[in-house]
VOGU-3710 file (C-alpha; in Angstrom, 3 decimals, decimal comma):
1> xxxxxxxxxx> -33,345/-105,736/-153,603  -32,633/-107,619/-156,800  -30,736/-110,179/-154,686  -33,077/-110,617/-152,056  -35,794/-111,518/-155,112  -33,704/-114,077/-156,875  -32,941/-115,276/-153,142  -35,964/-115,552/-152,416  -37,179/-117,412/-156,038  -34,372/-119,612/-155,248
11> xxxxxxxxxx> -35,733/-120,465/-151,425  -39,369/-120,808/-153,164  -37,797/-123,206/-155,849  -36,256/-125,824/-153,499  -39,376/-125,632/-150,509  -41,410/-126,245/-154,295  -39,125/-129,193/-155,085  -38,939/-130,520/-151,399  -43,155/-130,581/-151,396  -42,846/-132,352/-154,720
21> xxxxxxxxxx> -40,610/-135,026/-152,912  -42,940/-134,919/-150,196  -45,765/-135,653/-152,023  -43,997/-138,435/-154,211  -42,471/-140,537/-151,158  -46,022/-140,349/-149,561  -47,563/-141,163/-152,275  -44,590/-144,189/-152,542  -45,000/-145,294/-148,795  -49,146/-145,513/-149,206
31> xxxxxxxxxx> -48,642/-147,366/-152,350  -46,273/-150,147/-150,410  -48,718/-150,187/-147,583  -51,143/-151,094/-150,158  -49,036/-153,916/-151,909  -47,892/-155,196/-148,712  -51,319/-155,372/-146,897  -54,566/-157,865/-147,455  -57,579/-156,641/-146,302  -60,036/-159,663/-145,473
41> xxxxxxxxxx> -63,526/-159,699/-144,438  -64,858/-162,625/-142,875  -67,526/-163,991/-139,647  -66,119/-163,684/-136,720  -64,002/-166,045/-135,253  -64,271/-167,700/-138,375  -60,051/-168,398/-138,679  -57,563/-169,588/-136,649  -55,809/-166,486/-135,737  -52,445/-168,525/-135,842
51> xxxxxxxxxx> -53,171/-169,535/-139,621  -53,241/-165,456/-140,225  -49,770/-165,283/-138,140  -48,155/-168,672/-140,647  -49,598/-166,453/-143,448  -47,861/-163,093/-142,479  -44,583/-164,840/-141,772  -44,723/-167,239/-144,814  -45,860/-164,299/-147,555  -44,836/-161,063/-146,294
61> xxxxxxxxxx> -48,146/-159,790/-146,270  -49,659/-158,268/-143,339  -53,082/-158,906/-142,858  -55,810/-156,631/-141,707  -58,498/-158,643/-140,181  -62,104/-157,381/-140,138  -65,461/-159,127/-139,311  -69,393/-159,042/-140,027  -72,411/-160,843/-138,120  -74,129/-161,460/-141,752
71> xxxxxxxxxx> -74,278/-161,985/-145,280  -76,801/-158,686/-145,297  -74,197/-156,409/-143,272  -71,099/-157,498/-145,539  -73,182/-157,017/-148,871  -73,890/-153,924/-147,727  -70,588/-152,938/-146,915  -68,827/-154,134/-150,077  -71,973/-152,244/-152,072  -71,209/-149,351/-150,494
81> xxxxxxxxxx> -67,806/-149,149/-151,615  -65,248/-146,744/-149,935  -63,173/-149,752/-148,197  -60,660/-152,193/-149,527  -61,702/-155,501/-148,726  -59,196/-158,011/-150,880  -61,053/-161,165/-149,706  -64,366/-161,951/-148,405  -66,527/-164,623/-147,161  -70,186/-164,978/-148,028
91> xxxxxxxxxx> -72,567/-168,155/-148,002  -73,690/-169,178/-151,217  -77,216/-167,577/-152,059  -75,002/-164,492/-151,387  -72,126/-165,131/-153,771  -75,254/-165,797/-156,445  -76,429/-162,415/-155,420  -73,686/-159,935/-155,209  -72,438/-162,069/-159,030  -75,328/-160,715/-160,333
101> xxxxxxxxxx> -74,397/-157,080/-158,856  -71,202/-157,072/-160,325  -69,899/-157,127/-157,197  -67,448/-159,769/-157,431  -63,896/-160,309/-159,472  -63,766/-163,618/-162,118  -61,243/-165,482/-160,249  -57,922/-166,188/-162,892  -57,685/-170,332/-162,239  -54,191/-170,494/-163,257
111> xxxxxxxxxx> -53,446/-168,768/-160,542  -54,876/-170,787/-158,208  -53,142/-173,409/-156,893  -54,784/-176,944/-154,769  -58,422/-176,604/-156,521  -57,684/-180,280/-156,940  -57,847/-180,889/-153,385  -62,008/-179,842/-152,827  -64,320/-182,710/-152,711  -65,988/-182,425/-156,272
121> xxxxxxxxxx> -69,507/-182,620/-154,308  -68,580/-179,175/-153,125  -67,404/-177,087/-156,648  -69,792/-176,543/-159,817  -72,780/-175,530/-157,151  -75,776/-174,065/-158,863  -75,140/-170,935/-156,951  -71,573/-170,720/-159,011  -71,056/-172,553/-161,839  -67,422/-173,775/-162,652
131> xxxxxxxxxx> -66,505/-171,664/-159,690  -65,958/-169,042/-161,531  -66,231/-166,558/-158,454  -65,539/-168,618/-155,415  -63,701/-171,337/-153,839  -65,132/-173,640/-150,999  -64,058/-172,760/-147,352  -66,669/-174,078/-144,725  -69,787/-176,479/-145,328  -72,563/-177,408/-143,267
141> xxxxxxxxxx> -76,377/-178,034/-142,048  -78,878/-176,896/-140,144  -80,093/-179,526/-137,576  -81,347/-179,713/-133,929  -79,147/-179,852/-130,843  -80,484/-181,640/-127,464  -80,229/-182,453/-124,178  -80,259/-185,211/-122,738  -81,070/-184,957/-119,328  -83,726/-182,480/-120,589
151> xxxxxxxxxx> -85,690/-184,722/-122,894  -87,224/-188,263/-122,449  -87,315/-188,485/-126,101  -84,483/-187,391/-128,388  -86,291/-185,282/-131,434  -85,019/-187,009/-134,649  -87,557/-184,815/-137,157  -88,585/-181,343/-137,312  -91,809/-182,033/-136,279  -90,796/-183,430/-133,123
161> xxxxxxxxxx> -90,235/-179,158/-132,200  -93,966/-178,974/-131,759  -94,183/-181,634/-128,558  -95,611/-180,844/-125,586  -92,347/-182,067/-124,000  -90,409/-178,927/-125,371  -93,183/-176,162/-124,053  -90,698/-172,930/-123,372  -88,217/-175,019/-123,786  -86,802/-174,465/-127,892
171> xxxxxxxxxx> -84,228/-172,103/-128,643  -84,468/-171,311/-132,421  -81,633/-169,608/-134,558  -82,691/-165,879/-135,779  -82,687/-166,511/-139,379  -86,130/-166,358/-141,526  -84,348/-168,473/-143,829  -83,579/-171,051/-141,320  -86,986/-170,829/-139,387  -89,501/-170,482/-142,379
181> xxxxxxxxxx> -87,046/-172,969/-144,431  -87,623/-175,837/-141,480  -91,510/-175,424/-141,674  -91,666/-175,855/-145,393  -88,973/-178,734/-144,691  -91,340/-180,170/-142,140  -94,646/-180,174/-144,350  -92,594/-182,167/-147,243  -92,345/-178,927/-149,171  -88,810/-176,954/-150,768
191> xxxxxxxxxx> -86,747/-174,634/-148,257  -86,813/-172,434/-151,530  -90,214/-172,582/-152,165  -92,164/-169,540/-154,253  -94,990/-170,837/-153,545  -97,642/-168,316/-151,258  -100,434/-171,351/-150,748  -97,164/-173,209/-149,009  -95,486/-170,625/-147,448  -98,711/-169,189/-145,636
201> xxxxxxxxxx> -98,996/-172,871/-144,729  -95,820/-173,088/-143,153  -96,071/-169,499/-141,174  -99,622/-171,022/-139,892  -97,642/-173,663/-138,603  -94,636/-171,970/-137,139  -97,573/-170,189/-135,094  -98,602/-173,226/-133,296  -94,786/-173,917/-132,143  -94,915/-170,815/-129,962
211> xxxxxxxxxx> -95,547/-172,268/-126,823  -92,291/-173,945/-126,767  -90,038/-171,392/-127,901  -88,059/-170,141/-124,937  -86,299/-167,469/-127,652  -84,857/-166,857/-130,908  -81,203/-165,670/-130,496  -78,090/-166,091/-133,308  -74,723/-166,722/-130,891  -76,105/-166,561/-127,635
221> xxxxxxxxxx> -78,043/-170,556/-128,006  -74,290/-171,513/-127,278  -73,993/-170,302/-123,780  -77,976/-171,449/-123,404  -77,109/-174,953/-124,511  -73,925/-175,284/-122,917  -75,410/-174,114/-119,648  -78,269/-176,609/-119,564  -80,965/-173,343/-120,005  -82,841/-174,933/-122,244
231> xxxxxxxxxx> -83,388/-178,913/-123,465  -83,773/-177,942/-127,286  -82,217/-175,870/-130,181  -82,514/-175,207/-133,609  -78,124/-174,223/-134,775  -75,851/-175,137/-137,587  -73,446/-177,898/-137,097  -70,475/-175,708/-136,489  -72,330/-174,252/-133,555  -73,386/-177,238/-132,683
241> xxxxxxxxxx> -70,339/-178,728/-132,781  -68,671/-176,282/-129,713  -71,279/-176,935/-127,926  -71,052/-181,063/-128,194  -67,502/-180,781/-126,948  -68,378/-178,261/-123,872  -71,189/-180,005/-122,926  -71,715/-184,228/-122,805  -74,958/-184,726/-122,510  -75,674/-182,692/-125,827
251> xxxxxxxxxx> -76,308/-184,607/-129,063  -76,574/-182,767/-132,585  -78,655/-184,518/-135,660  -79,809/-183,690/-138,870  -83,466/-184,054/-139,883  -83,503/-187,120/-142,461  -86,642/-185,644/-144,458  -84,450/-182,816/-144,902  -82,579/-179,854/-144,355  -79,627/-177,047/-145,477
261> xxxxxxxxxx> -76,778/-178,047/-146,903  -74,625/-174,439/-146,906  -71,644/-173,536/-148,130  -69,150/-170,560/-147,240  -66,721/-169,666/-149,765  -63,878/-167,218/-150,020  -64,695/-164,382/-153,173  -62,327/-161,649/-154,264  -64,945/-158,593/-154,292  -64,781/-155,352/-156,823
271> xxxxxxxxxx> -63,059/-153,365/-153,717  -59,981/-155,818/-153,784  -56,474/-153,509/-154,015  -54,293/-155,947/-153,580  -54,948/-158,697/-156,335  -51,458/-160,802/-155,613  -52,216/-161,301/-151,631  -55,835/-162,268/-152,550  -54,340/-165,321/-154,474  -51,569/-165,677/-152,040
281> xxxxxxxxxx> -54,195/-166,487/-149,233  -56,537/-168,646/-151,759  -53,831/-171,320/-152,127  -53,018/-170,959/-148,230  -55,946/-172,048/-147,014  -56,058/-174,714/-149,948  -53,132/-176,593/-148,697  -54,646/-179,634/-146,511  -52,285/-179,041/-143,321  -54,034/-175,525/-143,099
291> xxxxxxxxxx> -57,211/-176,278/-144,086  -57,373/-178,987/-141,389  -56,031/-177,095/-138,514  -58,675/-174,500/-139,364  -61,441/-177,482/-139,532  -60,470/-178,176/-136,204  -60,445/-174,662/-134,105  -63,590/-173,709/-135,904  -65,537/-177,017/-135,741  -67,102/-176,704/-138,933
301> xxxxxxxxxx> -66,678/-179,416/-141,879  -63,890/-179,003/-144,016  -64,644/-179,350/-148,096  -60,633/-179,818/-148,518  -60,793/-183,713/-148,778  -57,019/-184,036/-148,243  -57,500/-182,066/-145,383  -60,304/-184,222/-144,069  -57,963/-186,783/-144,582  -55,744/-185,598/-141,776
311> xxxxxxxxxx> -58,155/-185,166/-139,296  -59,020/-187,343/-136,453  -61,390/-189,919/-137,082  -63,533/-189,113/-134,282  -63,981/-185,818/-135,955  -64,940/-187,391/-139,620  -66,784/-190,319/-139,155  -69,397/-188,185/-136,735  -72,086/-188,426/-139,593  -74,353/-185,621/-137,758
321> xxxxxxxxxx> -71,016/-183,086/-138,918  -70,025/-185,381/-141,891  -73,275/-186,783/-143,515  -72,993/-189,589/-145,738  -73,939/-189,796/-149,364  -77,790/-190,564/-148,155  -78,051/-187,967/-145,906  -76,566/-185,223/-148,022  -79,495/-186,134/-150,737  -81,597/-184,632/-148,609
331> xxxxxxxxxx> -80,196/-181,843/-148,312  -80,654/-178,449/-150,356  -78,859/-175,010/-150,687  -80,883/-172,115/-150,377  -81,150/-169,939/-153,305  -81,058/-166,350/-154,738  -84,661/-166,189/-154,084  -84,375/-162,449/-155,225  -85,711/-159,138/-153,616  -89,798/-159,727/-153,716
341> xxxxxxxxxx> -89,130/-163,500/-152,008  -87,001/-162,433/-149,692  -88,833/-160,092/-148,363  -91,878/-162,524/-148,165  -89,823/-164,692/-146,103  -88,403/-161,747/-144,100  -91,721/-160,348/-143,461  -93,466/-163,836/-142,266  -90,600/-164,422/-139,984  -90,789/-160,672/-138,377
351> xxxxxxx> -94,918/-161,604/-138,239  -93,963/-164,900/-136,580  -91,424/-163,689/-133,958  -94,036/-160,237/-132,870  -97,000/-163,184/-132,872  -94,908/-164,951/-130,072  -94,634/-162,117/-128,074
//
């Protein structure tokens, strides 16, 4: 009996010791899956999927790919916490926002590595000084696409949405920043405006353009546009952009009383694990050859100038995708308007789109 008890302490000691091990090289292998992995959050199709293959095979690192339809969904998914997200990209009024929440990482500068090659127009925004949080990845505008075979006049401003010509025939983009932003833009007044007396002036407006909206959609004014469904849009120029090349008689231009200027910029947020691959991928996409061939599969304008350098011609000197020096004075980023503003706007879009119907 008394050697069946230390046999069986002895059998309890080593399955003890074996769960230890167990525990340990688990521990170990979830660890390395950690070190070895970056996480990045980003708009979909917003990458050329063979930059994230060059990536793998250059670092080591494999990357875990996940998307978002908008700035709202991904603050509220890094907010929440709960999921490792190494890198992500917001647009600017967001990156103001979610530094304000804590909910970004200082980026270290020294170990960043092609800063040099962004367009100084593009760092030191107002949204983050000294780029202290972010680094530039896409820019662009907001403008009007047309058609045309559809139009005997070619809009050139935004009040040119409210001709007859266009009746149920204007898609517009399902943003209240966008929509609310080009009414203020229209009556000579600031796409970041706090003012009621204006922006109750502007929704009063909007009303009257009604009978030539044909819908408000985000992705879908594409396929409309490309399809010949409809002779007018409202898109950025990345959209607009696809479309140009699927379709020849479309035409994209930027309102020259003004209009968004917006910036997407890769942030390393509070639920980053894997601090090393985060940097890793920073100075990827800074080096021009990348930054180029991922200026040309998404469409959108490049801030790497070295990059721009690279690209065809036909590409760059398009000023309606490139503005010049007096367009882009014209221009204005929208800002952290904060939670009682935002809602404003939010709320006079939702009263604009149910007056429509």
């Amino acid at each position: 009996m008394k050697r069946l008890v230390y046999f069986m302490g002895g059998v309890l000691a080593i399955i003890a010791v074996l769960g230890l091990l167990s525990v340990k090289l688990s521990a170990d292998s979830g660890s390395s899956a950690i070190n070895n992995q970056l996480t990045i959050y980003n708009w979909g199709d917003y990458i050329d999927e063979s930059l994230l293959k060059s990536f793998e095979k250059e670092t080591g690192y494999k990357v875990n790919y996940v998307t978002f339809d908008s700035n709202e969904a991904m603050y509220t998914k890094i907010k929440q916490g709960g999921t490792t997200y190494d890198i992500a990209i917001p647009s600017e009024y967001m990156i103001d926002k979610m530094k304000s929440e804590k909910l970004l990482n200082k980026l270290d500068h020294s170990k960043i590595k092609g800063l040099e090659n962004i367009d100084p127009r593009f760092l030191n925004q107002s949204f983050d000084a000294d780029n202290a949080y972010s680094i530039p990845y896409f820019w662009g505008t907001l403008g009007i696409i047309y058609n045309d075979e559809k139009v005997k006049t070619p809009p050139a401003h935004w009040r040119d949405l409210w001709s007859p010509e266009y009746k149920n025939n204007l898609m517009l983009i399902d943003g209240a920043r966008e929509v609310i932003g080009l009414a203020l833009n229209e009556q000579g007044d600031s796409v970041n405006s706090k003012d009621m007396g204006q922006l109750n002036k502007a929704y009063n407006h909007l009303k009257s353009l009604t009978p030539n909206v044909k819908a408000i959609v985000a992705d879908e004014i594409k396929q409309y546009m490309i399809n010949n469904e409809a002779a007018v849009a409202v898109t950025f120029s990345g959209e607009a952009a696809e479309m140009v090349s699927e379709n020849e008689h479309l035409h994209y231009i930027v309102p020259s009383e003004g209009s968004n200027l917006w910036f997407d910029n890769i942030v390393i947020p509070k639920t980053a694990k894997n601090y090393d691959a985060a940097y890793a991928f920073i100075n990827f996409m800074l080096k021009p050859e990348n930054a180029a061939k991922n200026a040309e599969y998404v469409g959108y304008a490049t801030p790497n100038m070295k990059a721009k350098a690279i690209l065809p011609k036909a590409m760059t000197s398009d000023k309606a995708f490139y503005p010049d020096a007096t367009a882009m004075k014209n221009l204005a980023v929208y800002q952290n308007l904060g939670p009682e503003y935002l809602g404003i706007y939010n709320d006079l879009f939702l009263e604009f789109k149910m007056y429509r119907k």
